[in-house]
C-alpha positions as CSV (number, residue, x, y, z in Angstrom):
1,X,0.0,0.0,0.0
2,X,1.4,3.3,-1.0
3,X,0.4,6.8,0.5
4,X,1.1,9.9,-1.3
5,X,0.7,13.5,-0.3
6,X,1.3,16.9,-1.2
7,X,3.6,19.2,0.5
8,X,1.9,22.3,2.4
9,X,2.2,25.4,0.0
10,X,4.7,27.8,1.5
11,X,3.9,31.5,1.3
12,X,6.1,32.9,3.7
13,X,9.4,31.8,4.9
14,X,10.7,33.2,8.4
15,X,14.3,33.8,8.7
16,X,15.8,33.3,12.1
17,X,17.9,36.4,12.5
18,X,19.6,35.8,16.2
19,X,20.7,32.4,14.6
20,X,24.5,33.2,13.6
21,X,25.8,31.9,10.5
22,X,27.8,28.4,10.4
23,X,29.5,29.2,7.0
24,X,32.8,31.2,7.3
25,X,32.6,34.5,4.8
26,X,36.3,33.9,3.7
27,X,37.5,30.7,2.7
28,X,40.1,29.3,4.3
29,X,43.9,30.5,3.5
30,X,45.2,27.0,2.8
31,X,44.4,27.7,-0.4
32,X,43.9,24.5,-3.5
33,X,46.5,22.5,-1.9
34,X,44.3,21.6,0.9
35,X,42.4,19.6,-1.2
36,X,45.2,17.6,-2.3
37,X,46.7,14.5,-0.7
38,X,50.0,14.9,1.7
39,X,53.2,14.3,0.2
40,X,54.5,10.8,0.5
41,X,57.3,10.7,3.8
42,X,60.4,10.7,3.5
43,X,62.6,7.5,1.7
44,X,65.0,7.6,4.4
45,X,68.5,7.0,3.8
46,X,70.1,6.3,0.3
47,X,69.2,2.5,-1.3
48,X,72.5,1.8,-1.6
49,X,73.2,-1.2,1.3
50,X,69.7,-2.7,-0.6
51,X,71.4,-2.1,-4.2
52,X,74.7,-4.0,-3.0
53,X,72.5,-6.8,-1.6
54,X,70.8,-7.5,-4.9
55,X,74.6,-7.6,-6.8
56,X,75.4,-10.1,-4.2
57,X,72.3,-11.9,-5.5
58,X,72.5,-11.7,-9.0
59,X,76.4,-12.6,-8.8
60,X,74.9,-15.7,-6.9
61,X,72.5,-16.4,-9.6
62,X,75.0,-16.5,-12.3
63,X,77.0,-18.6,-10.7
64,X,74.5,-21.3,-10.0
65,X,73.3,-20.8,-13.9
66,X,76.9,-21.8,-14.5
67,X,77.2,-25.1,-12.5
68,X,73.5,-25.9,-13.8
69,X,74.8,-25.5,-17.0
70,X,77.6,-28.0,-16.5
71,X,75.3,-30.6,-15.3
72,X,74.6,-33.4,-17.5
């Protein structure tokens, strides 16, 4: 069962005047950055350690490829 109705017609609309705004009347200083997201933290310290590691590794490899390679 549905029930429909008709709004009221509205001839007057009163205004509250000793209600204070909630709206600032200058937007806020931040400016368009705010809307945007933070900047990603800092890396830290240089990758370097990490990029020695993975030379270790791939020397590694290699050298397993050889000896696989040797295998009959």
């Amino acid at each position: 069962m549905t029930v429909t109705f008709w709004p009221a017609d509205v001839v007057i609309v009163k205004l509250d005047v000793d209600r204070l705004p909630t709206v600032p009347d200058d937007p806020p200083a931040a400016g368009p950055d705010r809307a945007l997201d933070p900047p990603p933290p800092d890396p830290g310290p240089p990758a370097e350690p990490l990029l020695a590691a993975a030379g270790l590794l791939l020397e590694a490899a290699e050298l397993l490829l050889e000896v696989a390679l040797t295998i009959p």
